[in-house]
C-alpha positions as CSV (number, residue, x, y, z in Angstrom):
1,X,0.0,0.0,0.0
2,X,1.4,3.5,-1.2
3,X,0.7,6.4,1.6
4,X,0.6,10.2,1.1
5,X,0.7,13.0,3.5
6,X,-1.0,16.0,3.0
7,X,-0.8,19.1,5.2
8,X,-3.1,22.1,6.2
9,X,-1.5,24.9,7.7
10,X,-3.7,27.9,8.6
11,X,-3.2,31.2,10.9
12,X,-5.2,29.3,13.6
13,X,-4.5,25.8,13.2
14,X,-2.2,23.0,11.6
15,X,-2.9,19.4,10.6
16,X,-1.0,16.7,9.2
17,X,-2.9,13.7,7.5
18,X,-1.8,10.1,5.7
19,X,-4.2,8.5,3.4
20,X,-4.2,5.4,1.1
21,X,-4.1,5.9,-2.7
22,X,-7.6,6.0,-2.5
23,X,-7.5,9.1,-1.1
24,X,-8.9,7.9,2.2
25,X,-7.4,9.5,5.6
26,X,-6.2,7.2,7.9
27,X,-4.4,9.3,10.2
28,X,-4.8,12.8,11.7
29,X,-3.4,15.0,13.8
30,X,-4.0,18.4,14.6
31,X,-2.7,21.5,16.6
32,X,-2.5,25.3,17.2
33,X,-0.6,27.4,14.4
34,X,2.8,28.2,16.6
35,X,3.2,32.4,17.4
36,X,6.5,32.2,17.6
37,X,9.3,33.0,18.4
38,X,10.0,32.7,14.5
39,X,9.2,30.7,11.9
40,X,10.8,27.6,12.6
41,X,9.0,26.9,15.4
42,X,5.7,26.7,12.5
43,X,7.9,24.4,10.6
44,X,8.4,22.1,13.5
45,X,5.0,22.0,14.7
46,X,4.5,20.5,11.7
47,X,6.9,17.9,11.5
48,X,5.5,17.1,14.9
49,X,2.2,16.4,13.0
50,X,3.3,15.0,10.1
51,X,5.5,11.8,12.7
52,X,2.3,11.7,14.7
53,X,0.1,11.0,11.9
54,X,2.7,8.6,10.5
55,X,2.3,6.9,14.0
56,X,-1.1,6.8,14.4
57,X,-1.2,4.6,10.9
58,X,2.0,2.4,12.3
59,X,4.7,3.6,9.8
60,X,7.7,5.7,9.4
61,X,7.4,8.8,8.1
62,X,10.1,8.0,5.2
63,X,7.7,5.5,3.9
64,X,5.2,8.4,2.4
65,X,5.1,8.4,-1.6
66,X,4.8,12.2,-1.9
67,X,3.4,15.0,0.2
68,X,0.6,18.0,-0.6
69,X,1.1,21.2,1.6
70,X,-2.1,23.6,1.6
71,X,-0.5,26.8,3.3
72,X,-1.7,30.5,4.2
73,X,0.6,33.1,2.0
74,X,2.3,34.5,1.1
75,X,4.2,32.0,-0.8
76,X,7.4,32.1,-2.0
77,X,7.4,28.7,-4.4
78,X,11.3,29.1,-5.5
79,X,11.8,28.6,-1.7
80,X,8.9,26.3,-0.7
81,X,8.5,29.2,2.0
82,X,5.8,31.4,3.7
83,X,7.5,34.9,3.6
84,X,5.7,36.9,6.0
85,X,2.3,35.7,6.8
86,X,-0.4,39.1,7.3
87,X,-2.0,36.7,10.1
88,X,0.8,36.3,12.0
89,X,3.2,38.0,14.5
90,X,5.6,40.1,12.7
91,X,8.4,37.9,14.3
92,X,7.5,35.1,12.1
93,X,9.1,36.0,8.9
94,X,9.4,32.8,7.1
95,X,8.3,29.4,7.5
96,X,10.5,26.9,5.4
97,X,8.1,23.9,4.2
98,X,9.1,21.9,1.3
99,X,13.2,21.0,2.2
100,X,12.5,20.2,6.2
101,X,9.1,18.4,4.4
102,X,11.1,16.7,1.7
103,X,14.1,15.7,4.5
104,X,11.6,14.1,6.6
105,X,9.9,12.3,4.6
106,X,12.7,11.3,2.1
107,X,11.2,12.3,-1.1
108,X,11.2,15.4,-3.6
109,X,7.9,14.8,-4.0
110,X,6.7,18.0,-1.9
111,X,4.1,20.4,-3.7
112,X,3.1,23.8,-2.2
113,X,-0.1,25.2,-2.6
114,X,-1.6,28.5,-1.3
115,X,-4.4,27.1,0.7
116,X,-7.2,27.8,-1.2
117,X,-5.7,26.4,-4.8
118,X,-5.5,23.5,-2.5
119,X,-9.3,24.0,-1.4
120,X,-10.4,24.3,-4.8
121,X,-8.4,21.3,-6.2
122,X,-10.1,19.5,-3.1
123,X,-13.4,21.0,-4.4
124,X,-13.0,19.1,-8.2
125,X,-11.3,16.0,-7.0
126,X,-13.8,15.0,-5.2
127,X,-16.7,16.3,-7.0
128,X,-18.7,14.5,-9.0
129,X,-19.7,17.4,-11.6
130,X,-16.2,18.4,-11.2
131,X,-16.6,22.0,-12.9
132,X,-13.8,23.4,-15.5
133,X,-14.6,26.8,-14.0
134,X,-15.3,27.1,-10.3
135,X,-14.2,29.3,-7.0
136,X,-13.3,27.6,-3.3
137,X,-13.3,30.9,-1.3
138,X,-12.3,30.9,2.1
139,X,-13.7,33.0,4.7
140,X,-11.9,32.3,8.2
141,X,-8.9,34.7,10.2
142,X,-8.5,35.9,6.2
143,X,-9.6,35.7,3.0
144,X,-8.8,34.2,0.0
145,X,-10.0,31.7,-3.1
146,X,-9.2,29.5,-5.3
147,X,-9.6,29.8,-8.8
148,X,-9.9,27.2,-11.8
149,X,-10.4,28.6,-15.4
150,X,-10.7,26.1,-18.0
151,X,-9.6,23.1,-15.7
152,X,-6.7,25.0,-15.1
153,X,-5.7,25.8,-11.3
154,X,-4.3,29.8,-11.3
155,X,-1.5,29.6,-9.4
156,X,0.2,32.8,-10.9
157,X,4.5,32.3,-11.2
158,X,5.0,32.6,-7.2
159,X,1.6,30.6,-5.8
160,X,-0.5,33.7,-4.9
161,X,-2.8,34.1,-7.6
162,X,-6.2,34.4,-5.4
163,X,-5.4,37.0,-2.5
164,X,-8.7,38.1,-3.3
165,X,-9.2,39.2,0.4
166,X,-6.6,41.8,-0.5
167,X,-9.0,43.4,-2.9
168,X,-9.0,47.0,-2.7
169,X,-13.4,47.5,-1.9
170,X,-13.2,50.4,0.4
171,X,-11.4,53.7,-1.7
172,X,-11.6,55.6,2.1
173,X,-9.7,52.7,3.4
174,X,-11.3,53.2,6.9
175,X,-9.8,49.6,8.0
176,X,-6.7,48.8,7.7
177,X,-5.3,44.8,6.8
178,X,-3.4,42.8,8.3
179,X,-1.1,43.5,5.8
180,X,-0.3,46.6,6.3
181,X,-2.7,48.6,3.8
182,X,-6.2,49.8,4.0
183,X,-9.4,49.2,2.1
184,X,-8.9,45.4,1.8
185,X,-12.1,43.3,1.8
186,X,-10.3,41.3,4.4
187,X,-10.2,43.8,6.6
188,X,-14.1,44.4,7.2
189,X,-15.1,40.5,6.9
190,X,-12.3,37.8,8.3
191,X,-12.8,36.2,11.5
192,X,-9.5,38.1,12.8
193,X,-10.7,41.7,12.0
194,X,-14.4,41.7,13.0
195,X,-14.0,43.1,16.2
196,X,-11.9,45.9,15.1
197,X,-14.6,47.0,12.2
198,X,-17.3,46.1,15.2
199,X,-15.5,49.0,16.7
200,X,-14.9,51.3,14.4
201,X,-18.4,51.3,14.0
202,X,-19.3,51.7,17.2
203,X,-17.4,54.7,17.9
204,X,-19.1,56.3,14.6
205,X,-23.0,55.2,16.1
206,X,-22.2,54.5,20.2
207,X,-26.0,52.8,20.3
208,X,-26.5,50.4,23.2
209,X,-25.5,47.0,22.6
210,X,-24.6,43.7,24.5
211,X,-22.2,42.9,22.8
212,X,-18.4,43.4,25.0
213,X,-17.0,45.6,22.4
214,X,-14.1,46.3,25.5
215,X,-13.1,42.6,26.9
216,X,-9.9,41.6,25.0
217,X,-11.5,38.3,24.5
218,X,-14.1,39.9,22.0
219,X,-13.9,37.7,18.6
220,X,-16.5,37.6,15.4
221,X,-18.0,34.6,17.3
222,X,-19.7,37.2,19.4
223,X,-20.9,39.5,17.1
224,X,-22.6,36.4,15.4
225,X,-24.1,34.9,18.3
226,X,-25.8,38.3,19.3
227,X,-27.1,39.2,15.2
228,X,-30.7,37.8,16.1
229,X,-31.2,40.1,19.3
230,X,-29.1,42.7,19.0
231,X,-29.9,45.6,17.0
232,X,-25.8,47.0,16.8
233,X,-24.6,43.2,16.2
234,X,-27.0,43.0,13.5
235,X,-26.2,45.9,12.2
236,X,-22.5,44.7,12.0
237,X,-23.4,41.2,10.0
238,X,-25.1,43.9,7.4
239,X,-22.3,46.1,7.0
240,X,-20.2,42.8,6.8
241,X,-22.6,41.3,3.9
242,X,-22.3,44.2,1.8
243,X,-18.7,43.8,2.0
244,X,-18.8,40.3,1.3
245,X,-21.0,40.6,-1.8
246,X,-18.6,43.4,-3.0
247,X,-15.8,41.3,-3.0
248,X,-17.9,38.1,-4.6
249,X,-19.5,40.0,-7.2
250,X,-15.5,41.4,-7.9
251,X,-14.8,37.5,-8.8
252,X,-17.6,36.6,-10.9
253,X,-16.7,39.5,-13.3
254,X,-13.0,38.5,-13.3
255,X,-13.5,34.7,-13.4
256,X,-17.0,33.9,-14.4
257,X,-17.3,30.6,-12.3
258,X,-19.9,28.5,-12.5
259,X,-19.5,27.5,-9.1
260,X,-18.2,29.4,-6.3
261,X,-18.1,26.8,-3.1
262,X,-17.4,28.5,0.3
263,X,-15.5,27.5,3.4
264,X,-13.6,28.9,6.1
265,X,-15.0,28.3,10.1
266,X,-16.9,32.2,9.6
267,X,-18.8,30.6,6.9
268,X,-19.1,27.4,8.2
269,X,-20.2,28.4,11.4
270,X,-22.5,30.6,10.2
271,X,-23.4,30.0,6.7
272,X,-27.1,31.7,7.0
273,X,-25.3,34.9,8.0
274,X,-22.5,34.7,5.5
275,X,-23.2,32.1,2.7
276,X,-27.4,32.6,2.3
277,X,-27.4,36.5,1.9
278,X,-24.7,36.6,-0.6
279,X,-27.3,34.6,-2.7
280,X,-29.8,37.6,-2.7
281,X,-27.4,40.1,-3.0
282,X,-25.5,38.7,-6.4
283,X,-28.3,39.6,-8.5
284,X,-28.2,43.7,-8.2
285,X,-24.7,43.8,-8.2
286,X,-23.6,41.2,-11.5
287,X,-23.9,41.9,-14.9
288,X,-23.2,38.7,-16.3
289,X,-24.3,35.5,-15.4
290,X,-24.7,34.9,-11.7
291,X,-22.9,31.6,-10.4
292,X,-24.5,28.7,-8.2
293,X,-22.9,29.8,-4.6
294,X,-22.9,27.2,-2.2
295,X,-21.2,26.0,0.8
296,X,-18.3,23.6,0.4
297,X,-19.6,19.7,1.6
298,X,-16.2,19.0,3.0
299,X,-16.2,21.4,5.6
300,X,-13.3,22.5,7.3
301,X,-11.6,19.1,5.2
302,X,-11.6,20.5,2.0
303,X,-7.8,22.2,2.2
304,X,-6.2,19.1,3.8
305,X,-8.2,17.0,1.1
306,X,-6.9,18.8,-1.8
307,X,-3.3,18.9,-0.4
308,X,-3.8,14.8,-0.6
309,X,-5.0,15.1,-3.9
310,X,-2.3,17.1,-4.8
311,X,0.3,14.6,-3.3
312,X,-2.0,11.8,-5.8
313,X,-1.4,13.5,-8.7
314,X,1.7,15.1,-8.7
315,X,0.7,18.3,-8.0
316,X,-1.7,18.9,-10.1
317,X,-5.2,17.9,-8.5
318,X,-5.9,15.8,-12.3
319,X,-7.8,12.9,-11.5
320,X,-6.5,11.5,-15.0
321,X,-2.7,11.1,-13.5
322,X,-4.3,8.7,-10.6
């Protein structure tokens, strides 16, 4: 039996999987996305994942055929690097992926993917319609998507084709990214900056709410468990919405999908606040033809799933290779 390890590695979280050459995981293992003190201590986390998934199936990691790594950006694919990750500390600089990957696992058969190329080649691998022209986007601490035109995965010459949460949707650029600049869709609508738009809007309309817009602990989970009894939190999801079908309607013009397949734990946790209105909105704000939007059927799989596809296929997600 031939064994593949595929690798997830988000802002929040990291996992490490084996499956068969069917595809089918057999091993997990999971953990919290290291914050230092630098970037190395990512890249051992997940080396630490990637033996203890190798352990919970009984073999070695040196046995594994080849490896898919799904990874938050941005990417620097000469490398096999993260160069300074917007949803991390600035002390983590760089997080070096394929060579310790490709050392422990004795094989040059390492392939980096942003993490949402990697959700949309999840999305078509396992797919039974398996659409030529599709969008996984990712709502979670950022944004992002995955793009397929044709049947071909846009990677773009460095990997980060996609950073569509770096859109430019705000020209007053109220909100500044985790990246340094202002306007970006991600700034109003991931999971990290919530809270801060919560507040900004707040102090332009200080009505009474429950929500604890002052306790450090104050996350988008809040604002979405208070939408259906408070008036401020709902108004919050409705400034967020408009945002969000901003940026959607942005990649239906560039990329006509026919699909466009949303994941990310904001979504996923909450997809009649995030995925349903999106829906209604689409159809005053597109001038072409308005995709199916759905949310993804893997759940918070379909990164990790597509890194193992990616590992099946030599990179490339094409279920003709297997």
């Amino acid at each position: 039996m031939a064994y593949y390890v595929g690798v997830d590695l988000g802002a929040t979280n990291v996992r490490a999987v084996v499956a068969d050459e069917s595809s089918t995981i057999l091993g997990t293992a999971r953990g919290s996305t290291p914050r230092g003190p630098s970037g190395i201590a990512v890249t051992e986390r997940i080396l630490d994942l990637i033996r203890e998934a190798c352990g919970e199936v009984g073999i070695a990691p040196s046995v594994a055929a080849a490896c898919g790594i799904g990874s938050i950006g941005p990417l620097d694919l000469a490398a096999g690097a993260v160069e300074d990750p917007a949803n991390l500390p600035d002390a983590i600089e760089r997080i070096p992926l394929t060579g310790p990957i490709s050392k422990l696992l004795n094989t040059e058969k390492v392939y980096l993917h942003n993490d949402t190329n990697a959700g949309v080649i999840g999305e078509r691998f396992h797919s039974e319609r398996n659409p030529d022209d599709m969008v996984y986007l990712t709502m979670s601490s950022g944004i992002g998507a995955g793009v397929c035109v044709d049947g071909h995965v846009i990677a773009g010459w460095d990997g980060n084709a996609g950073e569509v949460g770096h859109m430019t949707l705000d020209p007053q650029g109220i909100m500044t990214c985790g990246c340094g600049h202002d306007g970006h869709w991600e700034a109003y609508c991931s999971g990290n900056n919530i809270p801060e738009y919560a507040r900004r809007l707040h102090d332009e309309d200080p009505i009474d709410t429950a929500l604890p817009l002052e306790d450090p602990d104050f996350s988008a989970v809040d604002v979405f468990d208070h939408a259906g009894s408070d008036r401020f939190a709902a108004h919050v999801i409705e400034q967020v919405t408009h945002w969000n079908a901003m940026g959607v309607a942005n990649i239906v013009h560039a990329y006509a999908p026919l699909v466009i397949s949303v994941g990310g734990a904001v979504a996923l946790n909450n997809p009649e606040l995030v995925v349903d209105p999106l829906r209604e909105r689409l159809d005053e704000m597109v001038m072409a033809n308005i995709p199916e939007v759905m949310l993804t059927d893997h759940g918070d799989d379909v990164v990790v799933k597509g890194a193992i596809a990616s590992a099946l296929t030599d990179g490339t997600g094409d279920r003709s290779r297997l």
